[in-house]
C-alpha positions in Angstrom: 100.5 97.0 75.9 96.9 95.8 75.2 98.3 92.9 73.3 99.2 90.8 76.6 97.2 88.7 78.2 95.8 89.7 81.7 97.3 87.4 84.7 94.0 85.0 84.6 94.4 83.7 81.2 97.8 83.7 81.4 97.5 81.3 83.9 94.8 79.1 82.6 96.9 78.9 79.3 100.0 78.0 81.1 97.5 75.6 83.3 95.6 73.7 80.5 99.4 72.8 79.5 100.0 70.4 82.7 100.2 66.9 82.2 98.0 64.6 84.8 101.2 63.9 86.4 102.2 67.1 87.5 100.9 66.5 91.1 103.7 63.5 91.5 106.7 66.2 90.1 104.7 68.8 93.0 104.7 66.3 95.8 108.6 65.2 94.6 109.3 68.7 95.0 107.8 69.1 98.6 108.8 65.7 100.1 112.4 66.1 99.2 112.2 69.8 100.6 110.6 68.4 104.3 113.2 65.5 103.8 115.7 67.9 103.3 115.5 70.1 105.4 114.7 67.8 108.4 118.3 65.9 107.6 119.8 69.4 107.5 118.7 69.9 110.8 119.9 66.7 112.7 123.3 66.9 111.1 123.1 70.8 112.8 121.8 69.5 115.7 124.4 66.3 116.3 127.4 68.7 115.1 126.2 71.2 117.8 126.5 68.4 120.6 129.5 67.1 119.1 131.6 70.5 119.6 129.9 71.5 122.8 131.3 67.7 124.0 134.9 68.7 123.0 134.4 71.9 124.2 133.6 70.8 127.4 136.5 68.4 127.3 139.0 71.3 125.8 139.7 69.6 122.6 137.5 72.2 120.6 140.1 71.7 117.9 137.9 68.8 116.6 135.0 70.9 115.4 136.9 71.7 112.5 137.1 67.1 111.1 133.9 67.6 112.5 132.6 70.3 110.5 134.5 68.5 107.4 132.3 65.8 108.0 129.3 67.7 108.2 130.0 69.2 105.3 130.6 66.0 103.5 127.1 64.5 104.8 125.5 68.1 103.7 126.8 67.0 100.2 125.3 63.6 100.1 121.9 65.0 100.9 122.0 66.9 97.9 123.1 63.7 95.8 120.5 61.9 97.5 118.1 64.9 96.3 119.2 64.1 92.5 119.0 60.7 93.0 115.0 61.0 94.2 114.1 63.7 91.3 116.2 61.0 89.1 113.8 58.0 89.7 110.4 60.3 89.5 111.3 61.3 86.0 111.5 57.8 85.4 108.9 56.1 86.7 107.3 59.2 85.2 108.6 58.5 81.7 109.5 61.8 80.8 113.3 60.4 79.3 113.7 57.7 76.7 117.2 56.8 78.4 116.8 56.5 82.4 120.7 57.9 82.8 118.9 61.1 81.0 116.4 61.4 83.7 119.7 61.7 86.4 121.8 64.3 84.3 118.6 66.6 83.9 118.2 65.9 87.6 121.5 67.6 88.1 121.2 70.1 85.9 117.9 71.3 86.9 118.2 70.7 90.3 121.8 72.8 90.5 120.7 75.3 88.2 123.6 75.1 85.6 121.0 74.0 82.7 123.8 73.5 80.5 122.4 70.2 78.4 120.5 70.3 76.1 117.2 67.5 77.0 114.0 68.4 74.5 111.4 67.6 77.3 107.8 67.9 75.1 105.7 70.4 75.3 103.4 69.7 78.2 106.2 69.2 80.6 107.7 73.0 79.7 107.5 73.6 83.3 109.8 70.6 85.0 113.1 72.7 84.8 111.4 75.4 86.8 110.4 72.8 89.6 113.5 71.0 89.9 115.6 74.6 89.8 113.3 75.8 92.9 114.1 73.0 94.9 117.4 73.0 94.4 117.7 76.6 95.2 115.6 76.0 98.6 117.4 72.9 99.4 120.2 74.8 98.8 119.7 77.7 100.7 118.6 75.9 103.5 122.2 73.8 103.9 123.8 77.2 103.5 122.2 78.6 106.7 123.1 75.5 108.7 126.4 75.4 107.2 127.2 79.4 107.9 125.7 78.3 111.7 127.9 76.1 112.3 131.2 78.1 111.1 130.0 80.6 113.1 129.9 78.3 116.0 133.5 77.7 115.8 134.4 81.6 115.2 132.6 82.4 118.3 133.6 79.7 120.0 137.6 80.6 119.3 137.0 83.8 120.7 135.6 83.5 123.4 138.4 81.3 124.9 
């Protein structure tokens, strides 16, 4: 047990690893999260006024295309997602090959990690980055998602 390293130099060791750059793959992270999460939320919000409209009109049935659709643009905010961490790995220059850069996007970003991309040293700590915003960004279209099925279940019920 005396042979680890206390928390503090752990963390300087890990830190002195960073590349300059690491601020740009921070702020990546937490822009796509706020943009994320705010294009979560209006495609909640306009699928909520869209099935209280047919609702009121008593052709509730159309939540469900509705809520196909939804689910459909939830999916394209997550390409979208790849698509951004894509282009900051390369304008970063992390990947020899730019189609690279999109595929460890992917990976990372969905947390399969099933390629194999020898990223150098300094840059040890990308995958664990792109993984945790893929996991919030994921999470956070699961809650709105669950919502609005539970909007439908209630609202089948009730009538």
């Amino acid at each position: 047990m005396s042979s680890l390293p206390n928390f503090f130099t752990l963390a300087r060791q890990v830190g002195e690893s960073f590349p300059d750059q690491l601020t740009v793959v921070f702020m990546t992270a937490i822009g796509m999260l706020v943009a994320h999460a705010l294009l979560i939320l209006l495609i909640g919000k306009i699928y909520q006024v869209l099935i209280d409209w047919a609702d009121k009109r008593n052709i509730f049935w159309l939540s469900i295309p509705f809520y196909m659709i939804a689910v459909g643009l939830v999916l394209m905010t997550h390409l979208v997602d790849i698509v951004v961490w894509s282009y900051a790995l390369i304008a970063l220059k992390i990947f020899e090959v730019d189609t690279n850069a999109f595929y460890f996007a992917g990976e990372m970003y969905t947390t399969v990690g099933y390629g194999s991309f020898p990223l150098p040293d300094n840059w040890k700590i990308l995958p664990i980055v792109v993984a945790f915003s893929g996991i919030f960004a994921a999470s956070m279209s699961g809650a709105v998602l669950f919502n609005m099925i539970g909007q439908i279940i209630r609202k089948k019920t009730v009538k």
